[in-house]
N, C-alpha and C positions, 0 to 999 in steps of 0.2 A: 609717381609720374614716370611716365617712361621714355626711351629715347624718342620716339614716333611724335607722343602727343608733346615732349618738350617745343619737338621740330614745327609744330600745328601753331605752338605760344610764341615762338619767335617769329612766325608766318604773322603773326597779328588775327589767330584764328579767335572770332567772337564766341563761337561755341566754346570750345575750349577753356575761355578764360573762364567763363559762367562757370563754367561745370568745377572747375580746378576752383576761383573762390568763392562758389559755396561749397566746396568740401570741407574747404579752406576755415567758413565760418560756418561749417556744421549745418547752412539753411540750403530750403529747397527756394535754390534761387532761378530763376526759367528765365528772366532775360536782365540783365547791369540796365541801371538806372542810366539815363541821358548824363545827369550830375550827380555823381556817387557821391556819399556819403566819404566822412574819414575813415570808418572803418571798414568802405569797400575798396575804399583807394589804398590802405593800407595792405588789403590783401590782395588784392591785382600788384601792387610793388613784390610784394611778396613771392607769388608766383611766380612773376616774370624774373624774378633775383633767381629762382630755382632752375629754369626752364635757361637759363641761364648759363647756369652754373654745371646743369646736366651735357650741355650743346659743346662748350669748352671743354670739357673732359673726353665728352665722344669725339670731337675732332681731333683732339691730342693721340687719344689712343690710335683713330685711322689714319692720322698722318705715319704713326708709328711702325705699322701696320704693311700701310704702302712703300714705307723707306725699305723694311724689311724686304719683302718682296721685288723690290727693283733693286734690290744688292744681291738676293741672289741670280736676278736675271742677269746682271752683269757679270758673276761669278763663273757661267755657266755661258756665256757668250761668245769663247771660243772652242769647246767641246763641238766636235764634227757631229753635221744631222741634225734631225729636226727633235729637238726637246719639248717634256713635258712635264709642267708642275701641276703638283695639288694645292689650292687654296683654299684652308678649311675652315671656317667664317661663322657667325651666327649675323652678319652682317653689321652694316654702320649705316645712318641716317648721312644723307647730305644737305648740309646748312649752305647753301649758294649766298649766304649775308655772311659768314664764319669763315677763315680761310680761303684756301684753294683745293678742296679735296677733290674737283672734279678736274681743274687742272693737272692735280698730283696723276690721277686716274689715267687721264690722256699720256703724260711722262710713261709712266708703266707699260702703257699699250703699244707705245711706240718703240720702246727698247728690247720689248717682247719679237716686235715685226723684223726688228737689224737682227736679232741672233736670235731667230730662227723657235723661239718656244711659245709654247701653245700651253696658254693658262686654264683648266679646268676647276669651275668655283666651285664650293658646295656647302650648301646650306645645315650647319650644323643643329640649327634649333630642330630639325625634323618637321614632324608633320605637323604644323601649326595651325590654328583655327583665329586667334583673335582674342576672341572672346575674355574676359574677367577668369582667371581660375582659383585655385584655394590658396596661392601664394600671396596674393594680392590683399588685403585689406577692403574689404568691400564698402563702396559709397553709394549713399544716394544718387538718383541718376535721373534727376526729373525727367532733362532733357531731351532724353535717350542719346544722349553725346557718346556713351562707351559702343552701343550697338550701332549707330551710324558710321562709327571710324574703324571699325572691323578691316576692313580690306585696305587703308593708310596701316593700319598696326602690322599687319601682315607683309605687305607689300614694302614699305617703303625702306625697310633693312637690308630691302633686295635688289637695290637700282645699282649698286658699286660693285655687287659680285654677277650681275646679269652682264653689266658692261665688261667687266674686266674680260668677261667668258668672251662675249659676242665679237669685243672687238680684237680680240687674237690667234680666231677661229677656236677655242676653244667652247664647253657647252656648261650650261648654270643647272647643277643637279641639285634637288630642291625637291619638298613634301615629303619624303621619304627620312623611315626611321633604321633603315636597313642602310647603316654607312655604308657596310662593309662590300655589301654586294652593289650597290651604286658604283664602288671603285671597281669592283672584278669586272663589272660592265664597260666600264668605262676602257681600262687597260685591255679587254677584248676589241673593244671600238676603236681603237686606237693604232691598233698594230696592224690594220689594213687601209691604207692609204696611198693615194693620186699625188703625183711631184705633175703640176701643169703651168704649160709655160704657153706663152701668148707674145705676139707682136701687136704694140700701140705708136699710133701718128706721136712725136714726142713734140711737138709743137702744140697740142692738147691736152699737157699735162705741164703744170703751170710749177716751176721750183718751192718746194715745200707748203704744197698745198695737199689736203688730202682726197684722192681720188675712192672712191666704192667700184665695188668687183662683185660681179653676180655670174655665178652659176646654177647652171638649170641643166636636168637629162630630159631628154629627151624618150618620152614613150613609158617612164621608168617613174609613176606616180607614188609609187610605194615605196621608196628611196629618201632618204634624207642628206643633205648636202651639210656639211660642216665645213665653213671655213672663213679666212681675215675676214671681215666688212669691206679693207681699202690700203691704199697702202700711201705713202710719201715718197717723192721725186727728193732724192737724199742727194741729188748728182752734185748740183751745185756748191750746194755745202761740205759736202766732201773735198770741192777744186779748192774753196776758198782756204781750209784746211790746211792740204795739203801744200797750197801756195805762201800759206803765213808760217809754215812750219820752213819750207825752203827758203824764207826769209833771214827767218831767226840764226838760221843754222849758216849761211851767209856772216850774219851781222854778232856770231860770236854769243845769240843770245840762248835764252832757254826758255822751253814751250813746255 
């Protein structure tokens, strides 16, 4: 079972369960009984104990993951100029019923935006297909359940390192078996870059809200734009800061 199709059995995916117990009890079973039997319910427990037990360990590891990651953002948060890390990943499933990993996600992107660095993801598995290969243990598969989640198997390892890219302008390099020249490309892409600055009405930008930023060239179709998605109205929270510090420092205490 893998992290993808764990994330399918914690969805409450009906495919999935079939397919998992009858592997499970060895039969070509094509659709669960309305009132299963003891020894289908024993193996639907079963599964779901696995698919389980898989979810909790992958969250464990991404939280891990991402603590990593936002200490060395903060480590590197006052270094002058605009910084860049490599995030090198085979990725992580997101259980929105399991933890906060997309909250964790948001934390990261926004500590990335205060100091100034731009996270570049990349897809370590390489060039991936899906499909069953010779590492696997091969099942029956009545239901064609492995060939319809092909593109969930593929795709869904890829939501945390597409975001982490997207949302601190940096870019999610992916299919590719060639690390090494994905990064020369990258460190060439990199060292040619726009510092642009804009004036906005500040009465339409709302305190710690998040605002999206689009740019566009003009006439220049063959161009690729890289950059934040948005940013946050930090100002406020900054005063309040800065006024509970001049409190304390008043009142003898410590912040």
């Amino acid at each position: 079972m893998t992290e993808s199709q764990a994330l399918l059995i914690e969805q409450k995916d009906e495919d999935a369960i079939t397919f998992f117990v009858g592997a499970f009890l060895r039969k070509n079973i094509r659709v669960l009984p309305p009132r299963p039997d003891g020894e289908i319910r024993d193996a639907i427990d079963a599964i779901k104990r696995k698919a389980a037990a898989i979810a909790q360990l992958s969250c464990g590891i991404s939280e891990r993951s991402l603590a990593a990651l936002r200490n060395l953002i903060g480590a590197v948060q006052e270094l002058p100029g605009r910084k860049l890390v490599f995030f090198l990943s085979d990725g992580f499933s997101l259980y929105p019923q399991r933890g906060d990993i997309v909250s964790r996600i948001g934390t990261v992107t926004t500590a990335a935006a205060r100091a100034g660095v731009v996270v570049y993801t990349l897809d370590t598995r390489g060039l991936v297909v899906g499909l069953p290969d010779a590492k696997r243990p091969s099942m029956p598969d009545p239901t064609a359940f492995q060939a319809r989640t092909v593109f969930h198997e593929v795709s869904a390892p890829m939501d945390a390192l597409n975001a982490l890219a997207a949302d601190t302008g940096g870019r999610f390099l992916k299919d590719t078996n060639a690390l090494d020249a994905a990064m020369i490309k990258t460190l060439e892409e990199v060292s040619r870059y726009y510092l642009l600055a804009w004036h906005f009405d500040p009465g339409s930008v709302k305190p710690g809200k998040w605002s999206s930023i689009r740019v566009t060239l003009k006439d220049r179709s063959g161009l690729r734009v890289n950059l934040r998605n948005g940013y946050l109205d930090l100002s406020q929270l900054v005063k309040e800061k800065k006024k509970s510090a001049s409190l304390l420092r008043n009142t003898g205490g410590d912040f």
